[in-house]
N, CA, C and O atoms as CSV, one atom per row, in Angstrom:
chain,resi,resn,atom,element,x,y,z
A,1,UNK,N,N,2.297,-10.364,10.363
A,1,UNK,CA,C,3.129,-9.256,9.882
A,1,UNK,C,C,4.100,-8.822,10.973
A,1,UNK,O,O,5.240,-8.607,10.563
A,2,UNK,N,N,3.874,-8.637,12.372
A,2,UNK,CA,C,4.699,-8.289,13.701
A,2,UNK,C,C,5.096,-9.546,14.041
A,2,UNK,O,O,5.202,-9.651,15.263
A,3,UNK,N,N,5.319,-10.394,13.531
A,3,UNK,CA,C,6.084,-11.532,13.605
A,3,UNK,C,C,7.588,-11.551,14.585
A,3,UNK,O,O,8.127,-12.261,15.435
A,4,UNK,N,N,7.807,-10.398,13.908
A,4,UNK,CA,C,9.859,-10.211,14.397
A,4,UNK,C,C,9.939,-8.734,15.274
A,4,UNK,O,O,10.262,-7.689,14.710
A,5,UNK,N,N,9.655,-8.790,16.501
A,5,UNK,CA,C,9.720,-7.917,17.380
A,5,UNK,C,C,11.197,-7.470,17.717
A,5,UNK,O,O,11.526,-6.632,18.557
A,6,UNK,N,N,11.944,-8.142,16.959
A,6,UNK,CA,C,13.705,-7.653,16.806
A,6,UNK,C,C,13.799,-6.495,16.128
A,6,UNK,O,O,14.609,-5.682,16.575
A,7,UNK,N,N,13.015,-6.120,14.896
A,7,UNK,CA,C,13.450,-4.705,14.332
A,7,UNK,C,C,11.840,-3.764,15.005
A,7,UNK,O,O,10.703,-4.192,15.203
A,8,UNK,N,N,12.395,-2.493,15.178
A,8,UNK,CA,C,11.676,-1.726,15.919
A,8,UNK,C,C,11.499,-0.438,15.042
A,8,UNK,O,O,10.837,0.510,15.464
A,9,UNK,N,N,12.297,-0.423,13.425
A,9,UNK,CA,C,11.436,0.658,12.592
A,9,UNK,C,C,10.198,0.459,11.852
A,9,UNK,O,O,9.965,0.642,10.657
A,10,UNK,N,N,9.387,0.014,12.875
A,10,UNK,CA,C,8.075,-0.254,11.965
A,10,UNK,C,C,7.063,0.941,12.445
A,10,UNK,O,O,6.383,1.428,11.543
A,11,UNK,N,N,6.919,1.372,13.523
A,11,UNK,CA,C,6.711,2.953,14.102
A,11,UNK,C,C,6.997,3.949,12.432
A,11,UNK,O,O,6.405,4.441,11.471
A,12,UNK,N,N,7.844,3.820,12.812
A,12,UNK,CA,C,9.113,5.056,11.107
A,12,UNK,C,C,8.876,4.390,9.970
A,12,UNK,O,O,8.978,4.899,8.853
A,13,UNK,N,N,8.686,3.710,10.102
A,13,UNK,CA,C,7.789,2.727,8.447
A,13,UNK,C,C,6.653,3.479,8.261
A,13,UNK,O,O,6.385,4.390,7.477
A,14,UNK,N,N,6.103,2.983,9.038
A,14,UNK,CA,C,4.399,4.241,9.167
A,14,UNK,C,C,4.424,4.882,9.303
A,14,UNK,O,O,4.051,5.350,8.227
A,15,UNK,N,N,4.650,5.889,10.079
A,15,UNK,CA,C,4.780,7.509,9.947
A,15,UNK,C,C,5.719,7.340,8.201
A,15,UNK,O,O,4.959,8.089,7.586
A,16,UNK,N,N,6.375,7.059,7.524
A,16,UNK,CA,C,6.667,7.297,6.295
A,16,UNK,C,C,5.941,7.098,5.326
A,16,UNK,O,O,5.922,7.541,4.178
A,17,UNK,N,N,5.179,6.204,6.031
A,17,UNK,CA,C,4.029,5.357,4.671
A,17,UNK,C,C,3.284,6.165,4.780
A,17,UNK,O,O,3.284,6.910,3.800
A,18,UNK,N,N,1.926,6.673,6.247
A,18,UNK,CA,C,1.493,7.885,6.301
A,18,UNK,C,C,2.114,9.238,5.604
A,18,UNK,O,O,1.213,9.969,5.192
A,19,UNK,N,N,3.244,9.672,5.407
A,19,UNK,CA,C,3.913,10.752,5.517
A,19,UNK,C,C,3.342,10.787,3.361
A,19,UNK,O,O,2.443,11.421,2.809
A,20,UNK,N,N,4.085,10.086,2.948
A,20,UNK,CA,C,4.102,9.538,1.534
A,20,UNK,C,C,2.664,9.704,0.789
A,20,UNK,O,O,2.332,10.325,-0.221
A,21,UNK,N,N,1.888,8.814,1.795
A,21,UNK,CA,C,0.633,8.876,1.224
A,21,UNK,C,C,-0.455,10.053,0.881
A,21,UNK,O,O,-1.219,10.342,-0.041
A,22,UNK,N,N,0.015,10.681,2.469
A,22,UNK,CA,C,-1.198,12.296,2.455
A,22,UNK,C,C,-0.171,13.181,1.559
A,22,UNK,O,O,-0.521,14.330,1.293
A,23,UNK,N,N,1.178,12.669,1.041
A,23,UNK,CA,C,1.969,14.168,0.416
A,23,UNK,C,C,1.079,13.519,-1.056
A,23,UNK,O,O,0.634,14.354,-1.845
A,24,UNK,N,N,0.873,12.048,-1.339
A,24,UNK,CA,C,0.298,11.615,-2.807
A,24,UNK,C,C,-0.951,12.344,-2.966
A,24,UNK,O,O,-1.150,13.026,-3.972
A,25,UNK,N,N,-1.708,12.249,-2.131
A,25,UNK,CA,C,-3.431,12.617,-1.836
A,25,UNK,C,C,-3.267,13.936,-2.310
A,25,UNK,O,O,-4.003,14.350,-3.206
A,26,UNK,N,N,-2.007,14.950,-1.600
A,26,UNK,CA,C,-2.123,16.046,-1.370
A,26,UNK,C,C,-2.237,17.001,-2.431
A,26,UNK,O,O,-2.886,18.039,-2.552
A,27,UNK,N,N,-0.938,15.995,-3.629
A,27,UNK,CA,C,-0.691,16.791,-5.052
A,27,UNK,C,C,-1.522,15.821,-6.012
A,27,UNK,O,O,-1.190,15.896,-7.195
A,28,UNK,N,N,-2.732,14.760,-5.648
A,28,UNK,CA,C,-3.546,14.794,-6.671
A,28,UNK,C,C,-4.464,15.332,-6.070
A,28,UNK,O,O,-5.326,15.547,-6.922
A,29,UNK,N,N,-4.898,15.778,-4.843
A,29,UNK,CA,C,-5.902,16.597,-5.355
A,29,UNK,C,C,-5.788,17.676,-6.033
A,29,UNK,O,O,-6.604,17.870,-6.934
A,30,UNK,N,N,-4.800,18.603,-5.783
A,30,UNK,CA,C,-4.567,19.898,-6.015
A,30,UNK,C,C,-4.224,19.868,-7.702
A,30,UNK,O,O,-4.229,20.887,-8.393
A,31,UNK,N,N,-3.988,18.779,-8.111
A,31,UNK,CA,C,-3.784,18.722,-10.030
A,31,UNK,C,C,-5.103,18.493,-9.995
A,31,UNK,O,O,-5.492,19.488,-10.606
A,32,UNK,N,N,-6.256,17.778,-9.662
A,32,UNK,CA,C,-7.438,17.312,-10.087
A,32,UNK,C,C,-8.315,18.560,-9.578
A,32,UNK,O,O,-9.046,19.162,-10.365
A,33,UNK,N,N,-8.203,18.939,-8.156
A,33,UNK,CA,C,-9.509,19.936,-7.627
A,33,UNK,C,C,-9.016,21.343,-8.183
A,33,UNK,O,O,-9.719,21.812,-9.078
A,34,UNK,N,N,-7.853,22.122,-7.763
A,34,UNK,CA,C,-7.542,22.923,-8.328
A,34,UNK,C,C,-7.655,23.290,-10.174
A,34,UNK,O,O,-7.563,24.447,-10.585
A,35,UNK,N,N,-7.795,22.484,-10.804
A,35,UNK,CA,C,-7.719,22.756,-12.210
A,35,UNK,C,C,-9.846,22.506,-12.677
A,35,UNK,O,O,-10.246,22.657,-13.832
């Protein structure tokens, strides 16, 4: 996958993919636990 050490937004890939994921987690729990 780190194959190509030429592009260097893979740091900002993840922190987005992280970022994305806990905001997904965040509003199903709160439709599922909250209700």
């Amino acid at each position: 996958m780190e194959a190509q050490p030429v592009r260097q937004p893979s740091i900002a890939t993840h922190m987005l993919r992280w970022t994305a994921a806990i905001a997904t987690g965040f509003v199903l729990f709160a439709l599922y636990g909250a209700s």
